[in-house]
N, C-alpha and C positions, 0 to 999 in steps of 0.2 A: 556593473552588470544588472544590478534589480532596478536601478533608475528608469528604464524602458520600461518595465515590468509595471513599474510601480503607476507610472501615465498611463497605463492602457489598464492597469484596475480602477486606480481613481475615477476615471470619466465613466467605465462601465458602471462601477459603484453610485455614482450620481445619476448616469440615465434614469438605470433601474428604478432608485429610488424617487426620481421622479414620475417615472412609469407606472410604480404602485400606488404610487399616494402618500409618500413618505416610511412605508413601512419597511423597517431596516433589514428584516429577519430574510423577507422575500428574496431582495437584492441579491444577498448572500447565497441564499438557494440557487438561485438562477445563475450568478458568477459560476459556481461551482461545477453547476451540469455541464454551462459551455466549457469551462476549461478542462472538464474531460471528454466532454467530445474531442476536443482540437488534439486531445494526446493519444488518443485513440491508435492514430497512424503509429506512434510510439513506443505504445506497452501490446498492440499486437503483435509484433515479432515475439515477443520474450514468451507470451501465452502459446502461439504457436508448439516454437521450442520445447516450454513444460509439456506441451499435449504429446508431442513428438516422442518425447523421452519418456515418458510415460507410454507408449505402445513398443519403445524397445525394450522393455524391461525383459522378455523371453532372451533376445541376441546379449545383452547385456550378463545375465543368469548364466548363458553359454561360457560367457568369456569368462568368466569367473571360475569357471569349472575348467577352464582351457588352462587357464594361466593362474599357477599359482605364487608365483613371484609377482610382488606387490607391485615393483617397478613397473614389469612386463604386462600386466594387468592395466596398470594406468596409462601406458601408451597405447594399449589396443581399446582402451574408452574412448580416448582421447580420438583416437584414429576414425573409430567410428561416429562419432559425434560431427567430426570434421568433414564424415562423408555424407551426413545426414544433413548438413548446414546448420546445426543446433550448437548453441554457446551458453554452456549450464549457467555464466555468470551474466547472462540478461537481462535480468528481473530487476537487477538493481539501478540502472538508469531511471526508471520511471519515479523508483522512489525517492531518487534525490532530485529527479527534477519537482516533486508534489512538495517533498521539505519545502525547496527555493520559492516556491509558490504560495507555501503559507509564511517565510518570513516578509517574504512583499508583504501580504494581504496584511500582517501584522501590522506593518512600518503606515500601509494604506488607512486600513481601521483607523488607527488612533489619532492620524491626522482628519481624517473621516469625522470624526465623533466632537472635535477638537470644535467644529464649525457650529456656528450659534443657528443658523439656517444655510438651507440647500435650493437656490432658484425659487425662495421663498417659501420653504416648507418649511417648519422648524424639526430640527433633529431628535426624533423620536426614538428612542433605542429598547422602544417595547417590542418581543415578539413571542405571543402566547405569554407563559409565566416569568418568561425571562428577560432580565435587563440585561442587553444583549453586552455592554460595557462594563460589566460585574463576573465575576465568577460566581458559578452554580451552587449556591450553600446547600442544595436540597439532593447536589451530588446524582442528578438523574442523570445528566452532561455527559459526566464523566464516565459511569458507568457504561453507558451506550458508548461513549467510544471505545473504551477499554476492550468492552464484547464483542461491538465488531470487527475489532482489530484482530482480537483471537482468532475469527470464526475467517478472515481473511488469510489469517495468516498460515491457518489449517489448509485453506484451499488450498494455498500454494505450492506445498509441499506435492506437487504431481509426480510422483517416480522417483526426486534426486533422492530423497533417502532409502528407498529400498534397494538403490544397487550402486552405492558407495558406503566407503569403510565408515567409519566413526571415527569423529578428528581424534579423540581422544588417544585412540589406541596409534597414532602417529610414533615414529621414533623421535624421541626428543633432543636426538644429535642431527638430526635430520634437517637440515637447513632450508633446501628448498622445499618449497610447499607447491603441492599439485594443481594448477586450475580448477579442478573438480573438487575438490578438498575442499580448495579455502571457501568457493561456493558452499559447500553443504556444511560447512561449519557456520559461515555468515546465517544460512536458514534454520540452522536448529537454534542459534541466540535469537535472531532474532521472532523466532515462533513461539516465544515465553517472554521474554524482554520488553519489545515493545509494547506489548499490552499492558505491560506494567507498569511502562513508561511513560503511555497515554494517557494512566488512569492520574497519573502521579502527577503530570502536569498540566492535564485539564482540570485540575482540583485550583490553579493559582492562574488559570489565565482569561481571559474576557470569552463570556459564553456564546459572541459572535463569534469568533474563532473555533470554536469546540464546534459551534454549527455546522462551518465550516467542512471541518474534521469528521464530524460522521456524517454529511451529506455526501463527501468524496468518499468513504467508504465504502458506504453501502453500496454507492454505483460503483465501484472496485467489486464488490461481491458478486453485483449482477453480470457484471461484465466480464467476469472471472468465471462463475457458471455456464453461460451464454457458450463463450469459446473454448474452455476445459474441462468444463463437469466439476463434480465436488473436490475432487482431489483427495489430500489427505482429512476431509471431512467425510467422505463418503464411511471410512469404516467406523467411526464414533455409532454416526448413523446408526449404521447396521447393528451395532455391541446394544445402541439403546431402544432398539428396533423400531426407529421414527421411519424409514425406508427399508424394502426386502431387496433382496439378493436379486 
């Protein structure tokens, strides 16, 4: 599966750098932007969705007040969700196609770095203070991903948690798990987790990679603002009063 992946980063990875001048850092930049433009088509439905769900939050509140039987409750979510065209569990495609994409880049890299010279440039893997083939001992890398992973992961939170339950309070004999559940259970681990998990191992891996990593974030943030507004950042906001009501 990554074999296709991996030829159409390599030769990108080579234009570039022959494009810049040998500097490694740019490449990566520039991989990164195109390949989230071209997914663009792919994580707009799932932003849609969040945005969508996030303005039934009034009908949603109804229901809740309608039905107080949990079951009955989750089938009339369900119901309306299904007539809205919204699929709370969207979000998650994008992210495991960005995974797939940085273990290519990974498998790419290293064979990348591997070569003594590129069309005759020799293999430079300076960019700014960083040796882009070394993890970040200075720990700025990692930080920055870690942060904008947070601050990502805050947007995303558009509505599913204000009008679903709490996995926790689940019945524990309860076997089958609700579509809506297992989503808003996946978003509140992963709105603490990952960042922790980014910081944890961008601390051990090549700091073109980490590039990588927070270059695709931050344009996740922009493009996440752009098409749903802050999300669950908007009320931090408010509490630290960086923005007003």
């Amino acid at each position: 599966m990554l074999a296709p992946i991996n030829y159409v980063l390599y030769q990108a990875l080579v234009f570039f750098y022959r494009f810049f001048g040998g500097n490694l850092g740019l490449p990566i930049i520039a991989i990164t932007l195109i390949t989230k433009f071209i997914l663009i088509p792919l994580v707009l439905p799932s932003m849609k969705s969040a945005k969508k769900m996030q303005e039934l939050k009034p009908a949603l509140d109804r229901l809740k007040e309608k039905h107080k039987d949990k079951k009955e409750l989750q089938v009339a979510q369900m119901a309306l969700y299904k007539e809205q065209g919204i699929n709370p569990a969207a979000g998650c495609l994008p992210q495991i196609v960005q995974i797939i994409i940085l273990i290519s880049l990974y498998q790419v890299f290293m064979e990348f770095i591997k070569q003594p010279s590129i069309g005759g440039l020799l293999v430079n893997p300076h960019f700014l203070y960083l040796d882009l083939t070394k993890p970040d001992h200075t720990y700025t890398m990692p930080i920055l991903a870690g942060v904008s992973q947070l601050i990502f992961s805050l947007m995303m939170q558009s509505g599913v948690e204000s009008h679903v339950q709490n996995p926790k309070q689940k019945d524990e004999k309860k076997k089958e798990e609700d579509n809506l559940e297992m989503a808003a259970s996946m978003q509140q681990q992963m709105l603490y987790m990952m960042p922790i998990m980014t910081v944890l191992i961008s601390l051990n891996f090549q700091s073109g990679l980490i590039l990588y990593w927070v270059v695709s974030t931050i344009f996740s943030i922009v493009q996440q603002y752009y098409f749903s507004g802050l999300g669950g950042l908007r009320p931090i906001l408010l509490k630290l009063r960086i923005i007003k009501q």
